[in-house]
Every structure is written in C-alpha cells, then in structure tokens.
C-alpha positions as CSV (number, residue, x, y, z in Angstrom):
1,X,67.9,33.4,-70.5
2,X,69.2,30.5,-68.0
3,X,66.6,26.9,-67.7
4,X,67.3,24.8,-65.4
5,X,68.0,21.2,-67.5
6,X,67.4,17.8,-65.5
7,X,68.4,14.5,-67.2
8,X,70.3,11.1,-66.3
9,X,74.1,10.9,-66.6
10,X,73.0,7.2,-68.8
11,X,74.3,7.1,-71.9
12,X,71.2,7.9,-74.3
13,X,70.8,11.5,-72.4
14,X,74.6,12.7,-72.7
15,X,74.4,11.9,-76.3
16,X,71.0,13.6,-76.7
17,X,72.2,17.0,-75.1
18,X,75.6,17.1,-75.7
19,X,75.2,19.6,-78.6
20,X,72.8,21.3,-76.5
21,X,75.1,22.0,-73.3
22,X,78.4,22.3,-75.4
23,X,77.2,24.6,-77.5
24,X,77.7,22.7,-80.6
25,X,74.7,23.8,-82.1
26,X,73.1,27.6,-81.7
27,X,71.2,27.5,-78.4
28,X,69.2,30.9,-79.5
29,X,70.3,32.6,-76.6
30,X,69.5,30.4,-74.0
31,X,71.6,28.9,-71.9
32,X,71.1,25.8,-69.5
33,X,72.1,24.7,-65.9
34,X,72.4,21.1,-66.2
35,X,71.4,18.7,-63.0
36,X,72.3,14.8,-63.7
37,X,70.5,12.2,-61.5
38,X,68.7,8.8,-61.7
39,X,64.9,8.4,-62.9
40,X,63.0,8.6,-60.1
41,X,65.2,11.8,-58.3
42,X,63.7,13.6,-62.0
43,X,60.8,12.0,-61.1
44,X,60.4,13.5,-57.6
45,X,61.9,16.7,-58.7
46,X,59.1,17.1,-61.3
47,X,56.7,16.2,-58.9
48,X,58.1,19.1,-56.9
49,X,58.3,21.3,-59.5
50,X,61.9,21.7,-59.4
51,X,63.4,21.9,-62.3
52,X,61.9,24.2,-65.9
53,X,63.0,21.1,-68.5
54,X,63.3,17.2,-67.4
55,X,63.4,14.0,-68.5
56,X,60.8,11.6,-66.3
57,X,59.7,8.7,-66.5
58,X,56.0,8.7,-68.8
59,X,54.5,6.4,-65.6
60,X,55.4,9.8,-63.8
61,X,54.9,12.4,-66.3
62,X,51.1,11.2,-65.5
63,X,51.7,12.8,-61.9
64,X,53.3,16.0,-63.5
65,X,51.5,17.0,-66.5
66,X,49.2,19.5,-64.6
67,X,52.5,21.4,-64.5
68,X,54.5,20.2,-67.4
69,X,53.7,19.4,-71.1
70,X,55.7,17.1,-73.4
71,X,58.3,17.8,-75.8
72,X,58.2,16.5,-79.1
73,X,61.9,15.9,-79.3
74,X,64.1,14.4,-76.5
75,X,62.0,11.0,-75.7
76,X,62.9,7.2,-75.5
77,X,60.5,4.8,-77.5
78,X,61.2,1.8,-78.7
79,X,60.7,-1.5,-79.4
80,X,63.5,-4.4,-77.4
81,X,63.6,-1.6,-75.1
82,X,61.6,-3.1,-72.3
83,X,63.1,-3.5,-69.0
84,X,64.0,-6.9,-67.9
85,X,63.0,-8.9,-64.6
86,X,66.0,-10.5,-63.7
87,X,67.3,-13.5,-61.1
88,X,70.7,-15.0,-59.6
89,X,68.5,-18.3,-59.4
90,X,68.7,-20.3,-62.9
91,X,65.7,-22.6,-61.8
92,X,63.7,-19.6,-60.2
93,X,63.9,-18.3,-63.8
94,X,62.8,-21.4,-65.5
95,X,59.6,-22.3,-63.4
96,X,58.8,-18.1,-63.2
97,X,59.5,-18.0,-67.0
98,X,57.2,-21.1,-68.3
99,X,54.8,-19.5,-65.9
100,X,51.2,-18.4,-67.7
101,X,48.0,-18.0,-67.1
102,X,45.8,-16.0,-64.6
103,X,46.6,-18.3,-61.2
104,X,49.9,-17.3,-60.0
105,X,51.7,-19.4,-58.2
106,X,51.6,-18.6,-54.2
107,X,55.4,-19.0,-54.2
108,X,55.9,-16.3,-56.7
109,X,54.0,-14.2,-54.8
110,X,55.9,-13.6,-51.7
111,X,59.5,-13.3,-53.8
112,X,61.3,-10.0,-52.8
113,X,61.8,-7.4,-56.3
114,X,64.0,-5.2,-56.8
115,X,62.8,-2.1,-58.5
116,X,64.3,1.2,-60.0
117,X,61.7,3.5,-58.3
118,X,57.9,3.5,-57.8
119,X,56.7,5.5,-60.9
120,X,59.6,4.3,-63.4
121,X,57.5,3.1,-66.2
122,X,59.6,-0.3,-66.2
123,X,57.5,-0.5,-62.4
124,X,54.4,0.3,-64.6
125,X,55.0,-2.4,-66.5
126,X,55.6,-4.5,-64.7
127,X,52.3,-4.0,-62.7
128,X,50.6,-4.6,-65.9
129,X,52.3,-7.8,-66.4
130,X,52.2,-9.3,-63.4
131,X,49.6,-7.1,-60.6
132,X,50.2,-9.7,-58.0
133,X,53.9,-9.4,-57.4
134,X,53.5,-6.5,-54.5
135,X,56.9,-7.5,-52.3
136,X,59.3,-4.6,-53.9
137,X,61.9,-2.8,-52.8
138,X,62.9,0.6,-54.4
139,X,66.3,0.5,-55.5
140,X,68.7,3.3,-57.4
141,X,68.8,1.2,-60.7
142,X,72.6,0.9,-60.7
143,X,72.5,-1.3,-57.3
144,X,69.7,-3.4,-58.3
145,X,72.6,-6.3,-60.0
146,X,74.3,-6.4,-56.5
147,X,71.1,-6.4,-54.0
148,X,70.5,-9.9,-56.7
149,X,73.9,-11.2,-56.2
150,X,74.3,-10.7,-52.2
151,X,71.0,-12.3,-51.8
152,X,68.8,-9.3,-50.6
153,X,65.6,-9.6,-53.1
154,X,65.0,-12.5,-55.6
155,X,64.1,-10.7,-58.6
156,X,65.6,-7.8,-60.4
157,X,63.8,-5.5,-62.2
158,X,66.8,-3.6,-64.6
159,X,67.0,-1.1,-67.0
160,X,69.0,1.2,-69.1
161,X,73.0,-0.8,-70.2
162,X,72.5,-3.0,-67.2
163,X,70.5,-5.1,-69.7
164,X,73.7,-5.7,-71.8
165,X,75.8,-7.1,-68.9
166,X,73.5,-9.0,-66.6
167,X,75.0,-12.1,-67.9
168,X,78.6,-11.4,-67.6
169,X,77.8,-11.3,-63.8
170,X,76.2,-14.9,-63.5
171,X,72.4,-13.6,-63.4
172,X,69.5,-14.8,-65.6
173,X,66.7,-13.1,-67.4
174,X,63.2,-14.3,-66.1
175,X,61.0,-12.1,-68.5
176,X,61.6,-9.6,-71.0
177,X,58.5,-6.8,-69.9
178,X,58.8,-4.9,-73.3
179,X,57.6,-8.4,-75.0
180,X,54.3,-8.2,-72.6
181,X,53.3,-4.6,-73.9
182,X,54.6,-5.3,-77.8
183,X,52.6,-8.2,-78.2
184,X,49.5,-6.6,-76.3
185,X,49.6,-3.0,-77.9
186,X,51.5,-3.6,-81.3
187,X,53.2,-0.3,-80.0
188,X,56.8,0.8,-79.3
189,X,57.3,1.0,-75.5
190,X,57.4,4.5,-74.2
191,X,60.2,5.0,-71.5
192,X,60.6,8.6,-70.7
193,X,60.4,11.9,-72.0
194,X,61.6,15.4,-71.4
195,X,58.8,18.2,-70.2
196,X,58.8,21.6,-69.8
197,X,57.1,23.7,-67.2
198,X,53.8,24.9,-68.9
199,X,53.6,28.4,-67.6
200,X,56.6,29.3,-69.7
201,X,55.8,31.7,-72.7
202,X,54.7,29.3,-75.7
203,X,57.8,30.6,-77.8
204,X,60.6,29.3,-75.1
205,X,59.0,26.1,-75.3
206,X,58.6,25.7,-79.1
207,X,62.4,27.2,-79.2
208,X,63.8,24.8,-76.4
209,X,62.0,21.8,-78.2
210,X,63.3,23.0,-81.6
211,X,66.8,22.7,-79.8
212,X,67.0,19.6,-78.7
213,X,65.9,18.2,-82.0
214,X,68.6,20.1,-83.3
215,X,70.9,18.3,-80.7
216,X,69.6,14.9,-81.2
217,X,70.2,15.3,-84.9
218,X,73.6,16.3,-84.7
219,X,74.7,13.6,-82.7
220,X,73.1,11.3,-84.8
221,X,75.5,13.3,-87.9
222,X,78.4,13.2,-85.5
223,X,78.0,10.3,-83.3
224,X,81.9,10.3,-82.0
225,X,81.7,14.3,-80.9
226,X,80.6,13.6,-77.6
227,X,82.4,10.4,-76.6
228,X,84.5,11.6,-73.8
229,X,81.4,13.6,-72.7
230,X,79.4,9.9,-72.5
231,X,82.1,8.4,-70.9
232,X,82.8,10.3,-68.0
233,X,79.4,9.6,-66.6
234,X,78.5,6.2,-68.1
235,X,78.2,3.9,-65.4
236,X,79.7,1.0,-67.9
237,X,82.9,2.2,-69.5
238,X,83.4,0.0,-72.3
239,X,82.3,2.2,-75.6
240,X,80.8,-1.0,-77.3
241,X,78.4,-1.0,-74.6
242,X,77.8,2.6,-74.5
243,X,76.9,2.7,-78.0
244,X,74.6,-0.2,-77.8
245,X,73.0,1.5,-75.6
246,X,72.6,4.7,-77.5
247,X,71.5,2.8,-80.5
248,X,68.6,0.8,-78.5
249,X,67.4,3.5,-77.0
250,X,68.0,7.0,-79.0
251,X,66.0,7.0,-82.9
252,X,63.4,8.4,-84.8
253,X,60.9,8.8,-82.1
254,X,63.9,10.9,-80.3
255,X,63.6,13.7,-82.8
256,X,59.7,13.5,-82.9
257,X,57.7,11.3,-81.7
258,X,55.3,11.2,-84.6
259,X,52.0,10.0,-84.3
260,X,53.4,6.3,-83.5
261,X,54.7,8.2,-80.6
262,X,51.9,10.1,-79.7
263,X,49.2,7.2,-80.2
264,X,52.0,4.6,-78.0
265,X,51.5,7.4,-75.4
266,X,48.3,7.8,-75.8
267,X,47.3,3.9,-75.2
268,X,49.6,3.9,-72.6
269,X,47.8,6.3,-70.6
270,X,44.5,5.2,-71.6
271,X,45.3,1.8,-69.9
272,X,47.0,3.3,-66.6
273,X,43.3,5.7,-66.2
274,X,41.6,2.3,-67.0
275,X,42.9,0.5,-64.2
276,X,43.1,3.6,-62.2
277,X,46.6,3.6,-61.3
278,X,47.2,7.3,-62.3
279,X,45.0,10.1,-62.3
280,X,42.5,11.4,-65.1
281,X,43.6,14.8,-66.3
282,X,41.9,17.2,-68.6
283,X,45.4,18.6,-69.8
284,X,47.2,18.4,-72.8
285,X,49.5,16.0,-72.8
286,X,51.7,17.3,-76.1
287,X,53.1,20.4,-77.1
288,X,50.6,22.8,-78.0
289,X,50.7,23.7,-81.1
290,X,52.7,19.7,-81.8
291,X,50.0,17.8,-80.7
C-alpha cells in the first residue's frame, strides 16, 4: 500500500523519516511517496486535502482536523523552541524589546513583519503576544533574513536553523515568542505535528504512527545514518548547525507526545477557541485509541 507522505526538507523532518523512507526500519508493507515543501504549502495542502500523512503547522491542524487526526509520534514540542521576531535595526530592537505593558506604542504599530505564513503557529504566537502588530507580509521562511536586510519589512518573524545564524548576518533579536507562551502556560511550545487523513482504516493509522516512532527512535540510536540525507536538503550546510537544530527541535515529545504533549495542545487550542481565532470543533484531536 502507497501514502502519500508530506513534510519539510528542514533538518528535524529528514532526520525523523529517514528510517522511514530508506527503509531502515520494517515499513510493514507500506510504502510512501514523499513530497517536501515549506510550512504553510503542508498547510494549504492539508487544507485541501491533498496529501494521506503531513506535517502542519498545530495553528493549522485547527483548520484540518475535521479531516485529519494527530499522530502520537512525529511532532515538534519544546521548550527554547519559540520562534524569534527579528530586526536589522539595533535601536528598533532596544526600544521594541524594553517595551511592556498593554499601550503599544503607535510607532510600533505601523512597522512592516515579515512572517512564515498565515497559520504557522510562530504567526499564532505571535498574535497572542502582541494582537496589535497587523502590517505583515507572508514570506517563504527561508527569504524572511533577506526581505530584513534589503530593507523591505522592519521585523522578522524566523523560525526553524535561521534562529542559529541570524547574527552572523548583522540582524538582532527583538523578542524571543517561545518566552511569551513558557512563562504564561508553564507548557513546552507545540510547533507542528504530522496527521493522517481520518477516513483511513484505524489499523493503517495505528501501523503508520507505530512507524514513525520506530523511525524517530532509530535515528535517535543512529544519529549519523542519515547525514548525507539531511544535508542535501538543509538549507544551512554546516553539520554543527544541522544538528543543533535536530537537537532543539526533535526529543521525547517526538516519539509520543505524552500527556505534557497532549495537555500543551490541549491549552493551546483552548486559548485560540477563546479568542476565537480558530474554529470550535467537536472532533478528536488525538489518535483514537492514543488519546
């Protein structure tokens, strides 16, 4: 049986499926046609029911879960995982930084962000954080550094290894967003997850989520198998960089989610119905049968 497989060419997802697509582990039979893009093109494709398994974002898994459930294995939690808001402008980042309170600032209103897509959860975020901030442009996340540096928005909202060499390219961080939602939730940030289509029969899914555990696992017991793999897609090419990556964003809650997980999940969608920026559903979020 062929799936159709949807997740990012970043360095946390190749070393999550590596075992899974190479066949380094016993796929039971199935096998998977793999389809790499950024976060919000699996956003839109899940939206469009395109693809049977796909990592999302969990901003837009709320838009997808009458069709898709979650998948204990496969997801990115963490805590000093948050995405950053970013400048080229040291004293933009100083005044926007010692910035608090409930009043912003008309000046900060009207600056120009860059963001990584509409229902990225770092966008969800950052709507929590600061609701006022309206003026964004969607960016793909990779150009979001370079849209900063020719002067086209004045804040960069970045994610996945950009995080790790903002600096090196004379920008500045303004606000870490994962601090804002640590310090308000005690929870580890949930980032994105991999769903599968929920009309599938109940033993593919608990067989395909079985799987990628398996995978996860034994990259984390071979860590090195699938370097050339990671390399040939990671957008940064240094392997120190890759890995910190990797470690930051691939760990316990990548094999199962727990109940930390589940409850981080949980509160996060509690709060996104509570302020209605996603819709209410009566559907099970998690696995049946995991949840």
């Amino acid at each position: 049986m062929k799936l159709s497989l949807g997740f990012s060419p970043c360095p946390n997802d190749t070393f999550i499926f590596d075992a899974l697509i190479h066949h380094k582990i016993d796929t039971e039979g199935l096998e998977f046609e793999v389809e790499y893009h950024d976060v919000e093109t699996l956003n839109q494709k899940a939206f469009n029911k395109e693809l049977t398994i796909t990592k999302l974002s969990y901003h837009a898994f709320a838009y997808a879960v009458e069709d898709y459930e979650l998948l204990d294995a496969g997801s990115a939690l963490g805590f000093g995982v948050g995405p950053l808001l970013i400048t080229k402008n040291q004293e933009l980042a100083q005044k926007f930084s010692a910035y608090a309170g409930d009043d912003m600032p008309e000046e900060f209103k009207t600056l120009k962000i860059g963001i990584p897509g509409k229902y990225t959860t770092a966008n969800f975020l950052l709507g929590l954080a600061y609701p006022e901030l309206q003026n964004k442009e969607i960016l793909v996340f990779s150009d979001i550094e370079s849209a900063l540096l020719n002067g086209k928005i004045d804040l960069g909202l970045i994610i996945h290894e950009n995080r790790f060499t903002y600096h090196d390219k004379g920008l500045f961080k303004v606000v870490d967003l994962g601090d804002f939602w640590e310090k308000t939730t005690e929870s580890p940030i949930p980032l994105g997850g991999i769903v599968i289509k929920r009309d599938l029969p109940q033993e593919i899914k608990e067989k395909v989520n079985r799987l990628i555990r398996q995978s996860v696992e034994y990259a984390f017991e071979n860590p090195k198998s699938g370097i050339d793999y990671i390399r040939s897609y990671a957008q940064e090419m240094e392997e120190a960089v890759m890995y910190k990556h990797i470690e930051l964003y691939v760990n316990q809650y990548s094999v199962d989610l727990g109940e930390i997980g589940k409850k981080a999940i949980t509160s996060m969608f509690n709060r996104a119905y509570q302020l209605n920026i996603v819709p209410k559903t009566e559907k099970n979020v998690f696995l049946k049968g995991n949840d």
